[in-house]
Structures are given as C-alpha cells and as structure tokens.
N, C-alpha and C positions, 0 to 999 in steps of 0.2 A: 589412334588416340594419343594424343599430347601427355606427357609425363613430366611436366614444367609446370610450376605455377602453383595457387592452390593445394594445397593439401597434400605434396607431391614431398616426399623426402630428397636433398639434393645428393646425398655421400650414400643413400644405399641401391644396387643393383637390383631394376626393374625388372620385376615378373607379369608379362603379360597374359593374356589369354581365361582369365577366372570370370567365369559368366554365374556363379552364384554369390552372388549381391543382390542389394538394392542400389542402386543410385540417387543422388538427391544431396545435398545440403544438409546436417544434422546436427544436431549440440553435441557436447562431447566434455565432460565433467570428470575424467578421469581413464582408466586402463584397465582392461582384466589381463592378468598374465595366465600363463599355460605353459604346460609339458607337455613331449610331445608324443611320447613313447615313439620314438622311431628317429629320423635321420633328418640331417636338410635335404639331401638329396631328395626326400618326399617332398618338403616340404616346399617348395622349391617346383614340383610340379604343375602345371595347372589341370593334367588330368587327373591328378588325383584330388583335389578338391573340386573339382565341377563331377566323378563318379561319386563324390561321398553327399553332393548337398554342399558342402561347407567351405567357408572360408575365413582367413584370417587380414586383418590389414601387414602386419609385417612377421616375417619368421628371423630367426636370431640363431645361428651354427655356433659350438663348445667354442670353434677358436675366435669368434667374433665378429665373423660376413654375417650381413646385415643385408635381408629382402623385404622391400614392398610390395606389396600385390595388389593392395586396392589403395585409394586417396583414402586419408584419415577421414574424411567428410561423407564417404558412403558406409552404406550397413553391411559389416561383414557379419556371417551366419557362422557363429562360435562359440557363442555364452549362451544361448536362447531357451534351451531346454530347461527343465526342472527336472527331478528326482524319479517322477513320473511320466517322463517324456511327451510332457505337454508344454506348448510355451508358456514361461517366468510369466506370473501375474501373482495378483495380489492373492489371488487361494495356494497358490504352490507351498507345498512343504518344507517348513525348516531355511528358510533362506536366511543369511546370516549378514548379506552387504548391507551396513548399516544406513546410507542414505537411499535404501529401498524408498521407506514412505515419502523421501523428497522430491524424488522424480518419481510420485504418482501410480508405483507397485508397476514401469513400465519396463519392457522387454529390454534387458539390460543390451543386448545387440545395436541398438535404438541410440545408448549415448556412450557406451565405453569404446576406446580404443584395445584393439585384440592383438594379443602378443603371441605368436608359436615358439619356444625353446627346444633348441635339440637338447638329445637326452639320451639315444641309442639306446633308449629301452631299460635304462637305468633309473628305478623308482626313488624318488627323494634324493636325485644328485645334487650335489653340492656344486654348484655353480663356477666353472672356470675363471678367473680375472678376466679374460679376456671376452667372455660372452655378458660380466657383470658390466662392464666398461661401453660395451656397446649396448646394451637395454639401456643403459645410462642416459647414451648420446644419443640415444633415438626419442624418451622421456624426455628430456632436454628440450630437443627440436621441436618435440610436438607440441610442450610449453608454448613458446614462440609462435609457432604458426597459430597455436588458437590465440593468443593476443592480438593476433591481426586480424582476426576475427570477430573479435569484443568477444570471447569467451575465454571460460578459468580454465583450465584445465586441473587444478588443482581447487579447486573450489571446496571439497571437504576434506584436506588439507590429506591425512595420512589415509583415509578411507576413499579418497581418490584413487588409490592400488587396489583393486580390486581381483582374488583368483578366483578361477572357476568354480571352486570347491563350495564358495559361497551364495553360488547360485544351483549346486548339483550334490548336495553333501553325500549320495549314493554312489550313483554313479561315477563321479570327479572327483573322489575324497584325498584324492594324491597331487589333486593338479592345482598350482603347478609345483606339490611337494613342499613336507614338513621344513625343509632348506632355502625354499624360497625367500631371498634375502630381502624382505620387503620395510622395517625401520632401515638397512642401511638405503636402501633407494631413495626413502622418501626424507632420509636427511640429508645426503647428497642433493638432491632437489630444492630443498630448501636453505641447507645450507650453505651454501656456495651461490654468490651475485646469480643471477639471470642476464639477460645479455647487457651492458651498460651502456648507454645511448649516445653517441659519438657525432655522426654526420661528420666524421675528419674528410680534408680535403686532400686527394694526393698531390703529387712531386706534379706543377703544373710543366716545369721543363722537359718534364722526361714519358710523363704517362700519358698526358693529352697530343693526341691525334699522332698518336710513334703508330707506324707499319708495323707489323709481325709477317715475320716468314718462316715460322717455325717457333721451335722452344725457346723461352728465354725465362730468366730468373729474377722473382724480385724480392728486394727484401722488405716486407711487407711491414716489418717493427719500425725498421728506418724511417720508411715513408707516409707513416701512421702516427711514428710517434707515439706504437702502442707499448705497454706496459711488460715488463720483460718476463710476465708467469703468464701471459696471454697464450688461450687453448685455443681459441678458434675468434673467428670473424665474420662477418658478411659482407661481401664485396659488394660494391653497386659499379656496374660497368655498363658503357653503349659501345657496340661495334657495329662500323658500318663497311660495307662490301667485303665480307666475310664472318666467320666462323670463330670463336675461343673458346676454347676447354681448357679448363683450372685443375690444376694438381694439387694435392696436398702435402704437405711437407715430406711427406714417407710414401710420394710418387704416387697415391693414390687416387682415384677419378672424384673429383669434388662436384663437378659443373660444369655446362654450358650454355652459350646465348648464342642465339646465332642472327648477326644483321638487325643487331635491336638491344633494347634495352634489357638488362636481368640484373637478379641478385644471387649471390652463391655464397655459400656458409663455404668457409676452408678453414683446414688444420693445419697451422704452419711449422714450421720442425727449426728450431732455434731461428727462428722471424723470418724462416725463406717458404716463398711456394713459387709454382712453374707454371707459366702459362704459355699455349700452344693455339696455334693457329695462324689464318691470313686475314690480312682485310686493316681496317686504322682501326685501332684500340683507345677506345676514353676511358680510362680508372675516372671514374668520379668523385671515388671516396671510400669510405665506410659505412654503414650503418649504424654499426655497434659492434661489440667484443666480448667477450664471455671470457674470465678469470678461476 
C-alpha cells in the first residue's frame, strides 16, 4: 500500500500493518486527543492494536517521534464507545463534545482525527515541549491537507479539540488528562498564519534539469526568497530517471518522489535542507510557507 499522497503525513514514520479500520473517504471537522497509559513502543505496534479491536490515526512519543498508522481519511476505532460501552449515539450518557448535535449525535470515530500520547502510565502528565511541538506540527499538517480537500478542519474553532473524556466521562475521565494543553493548541492553530500561498519559482540556472549523484545542499531562503522566521515549506519537485529524498534542516526524513512528480513539506534549519538521490532533479518551486 502506497504511503504518499492523500491523507498520508509527509515527516512522520509509517506504521504499517493495522487492519482494524474502516477504509473509505470521511469528513473530518476536528481531533480527539488521548493518553495513552503506556509506551510508543506500544503504540507503535500493530499487534497490539489489531489484539485489542483499536486504532488510532497517529501516536506522538514524550520526546517528540511522531507515527502514522492509518490515512487521516479512514476511520480509526478510538473515540467510539460511550460510558456504557455501546457505540456514541444520540442516547449515550453525558457526552459533553459540544458540536455533538451538529454532526447528527454521529459516531465520533466517523469525523475526528485520533491522536495516541505517550505517557508511561503517568496520569495527568504534563506534557513535554517536545511532544507539544509535534502534536502541533501534526495539527498544522492536517489543517492543510483537509484544505485540499474542501474541508475545515477546524470548523468549530476551539471545539474542534476534542478528548476522549468527552465522549467516555466513566470510563476516559483522565484521557487525555487534566494537563491537556488544549487553549494553547488551539491558539497556536490559530494564531500563527497557516500556510501563505507562494507558487515561488526556483533558481531556473541551478535547479532545473541538474543531475544528483548523491547529497547536496540547498539554501532554500536564497532560492525562495523566503522570509527569514520561515518554519517549514512545501516543495513542488519532478524527477525523472531516478529517486530524491529531502531532509530537513536537523537531517531529518522529510520526503520522497520517485520518477515523477510530488510535494514535500520540509523544515529548514537557518534556510538549508539536503537533498539526496539519482536521476535529473526539477525544483519547480514552492507552494507556500508557514511563519
């Protein structure tokens, strides 16, 4: 199965193998986050979510790795119970997600994006920088890609966050924890631009139709002409008769295309990232940039 494209996150490391889903195309009007009582290294497994019934679209580690398991666009099995371990409908007990009656008292599984937090079994942790920074950048992303799908992702603005708690008040009542930093999320979300629409044209002397034989470095502010607090971007590149994989500023796996066209969000580290591979390389441009 193809891990590109669609609904596919480009900067976190795929986990394959999770056969409890749906599949299918779905709205998606928001997140429920979650703790996890337990490790990534669980989380991280896929037998242990195809033993339990459940899954989650991404799991999030204290220091900040970031996993997808399933496309934002199928149904993970996370939120769906009530109090009384029936599925969320309009009789379930005490549900407290306020745009319930908007989406029709329907199975919240159905349109939230599901978030795992490690937590090592630590009730009400307080959330590391590093694990807030990547639910961030995953929030972020998923913004964007439902734009490209003509949907909000944030459609009822702060009650777009949605925890567990709010669909399980028994059961869930910790998840994902009193500490759940959910106003700073949703003001970062909102307050800071979303991506700003660019279509720059690269360096036509240098990036159009150059060979790669390996690593090379480029400075992507130079050639952009992007703005000097620029956090991330999205590449638009075609390669033909090989391979490129994009790095991000801090050497990390951003993307690849391979013999064809893609897009790749990268993080550049004072305006540098590193691309690797063989075959002739077309920078086309940018799409846009995120500040």
């Amino acid at each position: 199965m193809s891990r590109q494209g669609r609904g596919w996150c480009p900067f976190a490391d795929q986990i394959e193998g999770i056969t409890s889903f749906d599949s299918g195309f779905v709205d998606r009007v928001g997140w429920c986050d979650h703790t996890a009582s337990g490790y990534y290294s669980t989380l991280t497994s896929p037998d242990f979510w195809n033993n339990e019934g459940l899954s989650v679209h991404f799991a999030i580690a204290l220091d900040g790795r970031i996993a997808q398991l399933l496309n934002i666009f199928d149904t993970a099995y996370s939120q769906g119970l009530d109090a009384n371990g029936n599925d969320v409908n309009q009789s379930s007990p005490n549900v407290t997600y306020k745009p319930f009656a908007a989406m029709n008292y329907g199975n919240p599984n159905g349109y939230l994006i599901s978030t795992e937090h490690e937590d090592r079994q630590v009730t009400n942790l307080v959330w590391p920088e590093a694990m807030y920074q990547a639910d961030l950048r995953v929030k972020r992303w998923c913004v964007e890609e439902c734009k490209t799908q003509n949907l909000n992702a944030l459609r009822f603005n702060i009650d777009s966050l949605a925890g567990h708690y709010m669909f399980d008040p028994v059961n869930r009542a910790y998840c994902p924890g009193n500490n759940w930093p959910r106003e700073r999320l949703y003001n970062d979300l909102v307050g800071e631009p979303l991506m700003i629409r660019k279509n720059g044209v690269a360096n036509p002397t240098f990036w159009h139709g150059r060979t790669l034989g390996g690593r090379q470095t480029m400075n992507a502010a130079f050639d952009f002409n992007l703005p000097p607090n620029t956090k991330a971007f999205r590449l638009e590149v075609l390669m033909t008769n090989g391979n490129l994989t994009v790095y991000d500023g801090a050497g990390n796996y951003a993307g690849q295309t391979r013999s064809g066209y893609g897009m790749i969000d990268v993080y550049p580290k004072d305006g540098w990232i590193t691309l690797d591979g063989t075959g002739v390389i077309n920078i086309l441009g940018i799409v846009g940039y995120w500040i």
